[in-house]
TIVEXKE-78021 format. One line per 8 residues: number of its first residue (from 1); their letters; for each residue x, y, z of N, C-alpha, C. Coordinates in steps of 0.1 Angstrom, whole numbers. Example, Ala and Ser with C-alpha at 12.3 -4.5 7.8 and 13.67 -1.06 7.14 Angstrom:
2
1 = as = 132 -57 78 123 -45 78 132 -33 78  128 -22 71 137 -11 71 129 0 79
//
This chain:
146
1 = xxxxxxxx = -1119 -505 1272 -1110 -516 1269 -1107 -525 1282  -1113 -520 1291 -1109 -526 1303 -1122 -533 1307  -1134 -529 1298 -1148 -535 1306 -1153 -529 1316  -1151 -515 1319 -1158 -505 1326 -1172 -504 1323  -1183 -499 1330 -1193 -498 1317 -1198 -481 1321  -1195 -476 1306 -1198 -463 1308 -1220 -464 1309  -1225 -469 1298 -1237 -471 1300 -1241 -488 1290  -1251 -489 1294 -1254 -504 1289 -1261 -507 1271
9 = xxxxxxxx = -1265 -490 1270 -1270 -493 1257 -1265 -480 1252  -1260 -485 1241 -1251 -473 1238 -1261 -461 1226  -1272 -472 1223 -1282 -465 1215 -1291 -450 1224  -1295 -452 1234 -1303 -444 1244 -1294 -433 1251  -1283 -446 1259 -1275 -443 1267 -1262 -426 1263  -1254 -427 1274 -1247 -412 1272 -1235 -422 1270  -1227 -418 1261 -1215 -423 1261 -1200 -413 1261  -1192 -419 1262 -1179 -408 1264 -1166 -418 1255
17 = xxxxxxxx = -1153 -414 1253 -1142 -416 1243 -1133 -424 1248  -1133 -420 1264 -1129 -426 1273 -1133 -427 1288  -1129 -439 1296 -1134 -441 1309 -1129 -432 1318  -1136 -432 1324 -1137 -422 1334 -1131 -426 1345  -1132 -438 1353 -1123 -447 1364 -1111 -451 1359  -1106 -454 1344 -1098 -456 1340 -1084 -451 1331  -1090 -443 1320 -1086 -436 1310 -1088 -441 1299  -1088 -454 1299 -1086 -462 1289 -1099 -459 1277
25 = xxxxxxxx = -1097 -459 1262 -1102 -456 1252 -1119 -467 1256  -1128 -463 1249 -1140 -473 1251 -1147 -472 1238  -1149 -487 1240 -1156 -492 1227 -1174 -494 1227  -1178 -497 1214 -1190 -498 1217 -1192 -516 1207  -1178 -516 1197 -1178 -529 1188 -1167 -534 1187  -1167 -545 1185 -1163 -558 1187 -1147 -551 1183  -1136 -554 1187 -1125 -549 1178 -1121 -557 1163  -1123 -571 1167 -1121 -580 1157 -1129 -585 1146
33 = xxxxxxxx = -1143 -574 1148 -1155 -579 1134 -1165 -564 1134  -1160 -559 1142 -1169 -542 1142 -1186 -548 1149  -1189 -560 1151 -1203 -562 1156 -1204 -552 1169  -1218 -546 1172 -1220 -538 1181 -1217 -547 1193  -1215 -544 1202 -1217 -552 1218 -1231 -547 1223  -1235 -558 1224 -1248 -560 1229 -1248 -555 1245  -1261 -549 1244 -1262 -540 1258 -1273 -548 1265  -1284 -540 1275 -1293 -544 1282 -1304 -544 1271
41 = xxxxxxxx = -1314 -551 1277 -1321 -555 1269 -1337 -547 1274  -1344 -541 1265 -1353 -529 1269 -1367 -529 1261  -1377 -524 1264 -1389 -527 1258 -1394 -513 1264  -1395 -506 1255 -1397 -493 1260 -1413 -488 1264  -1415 -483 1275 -1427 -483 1281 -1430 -498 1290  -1423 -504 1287 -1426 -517 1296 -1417 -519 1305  -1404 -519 1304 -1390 -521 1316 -1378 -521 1312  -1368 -518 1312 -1356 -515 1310 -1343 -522 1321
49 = xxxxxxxx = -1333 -529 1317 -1323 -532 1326 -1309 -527 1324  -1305 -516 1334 -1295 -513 1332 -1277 -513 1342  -1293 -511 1351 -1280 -509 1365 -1272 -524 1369  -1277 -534 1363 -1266 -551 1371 -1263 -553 1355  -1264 -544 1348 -1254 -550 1332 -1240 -548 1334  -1234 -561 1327 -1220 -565 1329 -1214 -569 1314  -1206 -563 1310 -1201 -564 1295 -1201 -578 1292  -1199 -584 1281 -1200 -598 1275 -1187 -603 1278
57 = xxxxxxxx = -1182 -611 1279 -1163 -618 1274 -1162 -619 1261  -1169 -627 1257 -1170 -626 1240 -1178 -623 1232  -1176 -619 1220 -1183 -617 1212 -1191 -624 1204  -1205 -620 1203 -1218 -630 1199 -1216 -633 1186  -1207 -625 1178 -1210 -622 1167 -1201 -630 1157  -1187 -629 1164 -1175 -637 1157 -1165 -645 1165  -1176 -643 1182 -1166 -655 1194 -1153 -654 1196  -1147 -637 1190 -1134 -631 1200 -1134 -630 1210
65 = xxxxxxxx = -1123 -627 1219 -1125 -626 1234 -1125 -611 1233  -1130 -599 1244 -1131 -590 1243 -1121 -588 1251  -1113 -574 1247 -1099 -571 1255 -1103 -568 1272  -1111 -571 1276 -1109 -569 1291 -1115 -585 1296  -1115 -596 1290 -1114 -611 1289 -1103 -612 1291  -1098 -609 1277 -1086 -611 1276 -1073 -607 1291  -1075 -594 1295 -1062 -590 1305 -1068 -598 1318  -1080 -605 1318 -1083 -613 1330 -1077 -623 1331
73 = xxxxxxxx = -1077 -631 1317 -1072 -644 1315 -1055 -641 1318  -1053 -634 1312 -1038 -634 1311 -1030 -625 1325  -1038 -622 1333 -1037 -624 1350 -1040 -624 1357  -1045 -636 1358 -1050 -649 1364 -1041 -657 1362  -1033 -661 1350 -1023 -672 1342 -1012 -664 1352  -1006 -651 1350 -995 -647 1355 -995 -645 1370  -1007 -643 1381 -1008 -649 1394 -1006 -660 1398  -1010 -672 1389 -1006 -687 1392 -993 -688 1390
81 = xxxxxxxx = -987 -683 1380 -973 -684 1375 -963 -678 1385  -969 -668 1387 -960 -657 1400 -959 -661 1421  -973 -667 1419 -978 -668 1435 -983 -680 1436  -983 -689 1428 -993 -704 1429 -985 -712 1435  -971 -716 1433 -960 -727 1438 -962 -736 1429  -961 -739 1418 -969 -746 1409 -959 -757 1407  -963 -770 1404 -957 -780 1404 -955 -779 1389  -947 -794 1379 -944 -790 1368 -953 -793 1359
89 = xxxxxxxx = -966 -804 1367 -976 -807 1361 -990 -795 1359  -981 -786 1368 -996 -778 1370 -992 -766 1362  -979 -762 1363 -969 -752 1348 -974 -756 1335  -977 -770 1333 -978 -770 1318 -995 -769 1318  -1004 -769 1324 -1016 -769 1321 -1026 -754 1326  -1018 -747 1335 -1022 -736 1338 -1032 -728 1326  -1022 -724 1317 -1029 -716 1305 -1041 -719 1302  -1043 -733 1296 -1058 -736 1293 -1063 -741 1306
97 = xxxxxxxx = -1064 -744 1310 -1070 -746 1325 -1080 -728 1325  -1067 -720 1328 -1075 -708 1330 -1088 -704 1317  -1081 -704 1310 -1090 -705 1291 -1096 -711 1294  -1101 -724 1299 -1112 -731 1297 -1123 -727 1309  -1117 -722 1319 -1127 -718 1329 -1132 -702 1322  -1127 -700 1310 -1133 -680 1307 -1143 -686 1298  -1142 -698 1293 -1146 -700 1279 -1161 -707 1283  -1160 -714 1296 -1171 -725 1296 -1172 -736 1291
105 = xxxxxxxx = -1162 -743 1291 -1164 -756 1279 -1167 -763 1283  -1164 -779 1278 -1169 -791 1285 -1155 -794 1298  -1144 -792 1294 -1132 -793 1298 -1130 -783 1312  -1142 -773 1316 -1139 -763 1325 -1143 -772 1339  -1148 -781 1342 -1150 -791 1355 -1134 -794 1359  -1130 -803 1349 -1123 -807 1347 -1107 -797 1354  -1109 -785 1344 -1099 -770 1351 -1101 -766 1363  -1112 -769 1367 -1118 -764 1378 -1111 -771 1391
113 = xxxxxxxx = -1112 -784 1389 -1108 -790 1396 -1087 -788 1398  -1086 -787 1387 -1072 -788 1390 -1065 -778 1397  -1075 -765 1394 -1073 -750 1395 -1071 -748 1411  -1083 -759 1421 -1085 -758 1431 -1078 -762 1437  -1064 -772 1432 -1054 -781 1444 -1047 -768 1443  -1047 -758 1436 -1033 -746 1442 -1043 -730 1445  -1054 -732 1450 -1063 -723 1453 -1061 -716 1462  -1054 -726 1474 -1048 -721 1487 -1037 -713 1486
121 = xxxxxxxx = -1030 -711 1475 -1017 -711 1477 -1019 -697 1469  -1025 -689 1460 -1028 -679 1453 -1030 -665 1460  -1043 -667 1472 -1047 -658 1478 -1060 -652 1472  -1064 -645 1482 -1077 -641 1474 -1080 -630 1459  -1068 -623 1457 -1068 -619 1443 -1070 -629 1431  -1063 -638 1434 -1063 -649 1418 -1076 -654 1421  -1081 -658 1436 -1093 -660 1433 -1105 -655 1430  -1106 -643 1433 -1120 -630 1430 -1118 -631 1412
129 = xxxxxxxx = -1108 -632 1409 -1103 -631 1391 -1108 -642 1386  -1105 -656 1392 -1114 -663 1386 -1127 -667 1386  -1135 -665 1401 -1148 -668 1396 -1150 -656 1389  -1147 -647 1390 -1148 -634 1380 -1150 -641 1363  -1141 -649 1361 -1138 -654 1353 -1145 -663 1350  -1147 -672 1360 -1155 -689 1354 -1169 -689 1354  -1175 -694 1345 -1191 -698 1335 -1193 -706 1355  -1206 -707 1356 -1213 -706 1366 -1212 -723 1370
137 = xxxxxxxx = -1208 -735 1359 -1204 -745 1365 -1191 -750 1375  -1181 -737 1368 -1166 -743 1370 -1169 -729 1384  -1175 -722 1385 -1173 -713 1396 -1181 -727 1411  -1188 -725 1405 -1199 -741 1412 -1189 -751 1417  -1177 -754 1410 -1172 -765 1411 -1155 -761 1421  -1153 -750 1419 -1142 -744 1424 -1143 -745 1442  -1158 -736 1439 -1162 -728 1459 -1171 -742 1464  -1172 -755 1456 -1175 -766 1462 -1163 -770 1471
145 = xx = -1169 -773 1487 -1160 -778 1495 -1145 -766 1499  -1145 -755 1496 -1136 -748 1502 -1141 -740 1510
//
């Protein structure tokens, strides 16, 4: 639930009930549509990738957020809210701002940029959380010039 990854394919792979660094219960499907989560991708006798697989954010199947998306988004939003100094323009836009940098949208430049006038002011936790977080343009767009 937290996006640990016990193994990458859960078809081959060894699996367990719960995490082992965490405790927390582990899934192998979607909570919101039962679709499997897609693992590494493998051709057996030919090559296998396992060891740099990283769980999805969402789901391919029905475009839920997966619950360890989700506790990123939602602290990241509560770091900016707690430790950002946030003006009253930047209180009301925070939420999606952060959403749109998990999501990738057209709008995530855009977040990106705004994200970045209180970047300094966060520290390096809210920051590792969001490029953690942001689709490879808005991370592009953030560590531009800082």
């Amino acid at each position: 639930m937290t996006g640990h990854v016990i193994t990458g394919n859960t078809g081959w792979g060894e699996t367990q009930d719960f995490c082992d660094k965490c405790g927390e219960k582990t899934i192998t499907q979607c909570p919101a549509c039962n679709a499997a989560i897609r693992g590494h991708y493998e051709v057996p006798g030919v090559f296998g990738v396992d060891s740099d697989y990283s769980p999805p954010s969402f789901c391919h199947s029905c475009g839920a957020t997966f619950p360890w998306t989700h506790a990123k988004i939602a602290a990241a939003i509560r770091i900016f809210e707690e430790f950002g100094n946030l003006s009253k323009a930047e209180q009301e836009t925070i939420s999606d701002d952060v959403r749109n940098l998990a999501r990738d949208t057209a709008g995530a430049e855009l977040s990106a940029r705004r994200i970045k006038r209180t970047w300094e002011r966060t520290g390096p936790l809210a920051r590792n959380l969001l490029l953690e977080l942001a689709g490879k343009t808005a991370a592009a767009q953030i560590l531009r010039d800082s």
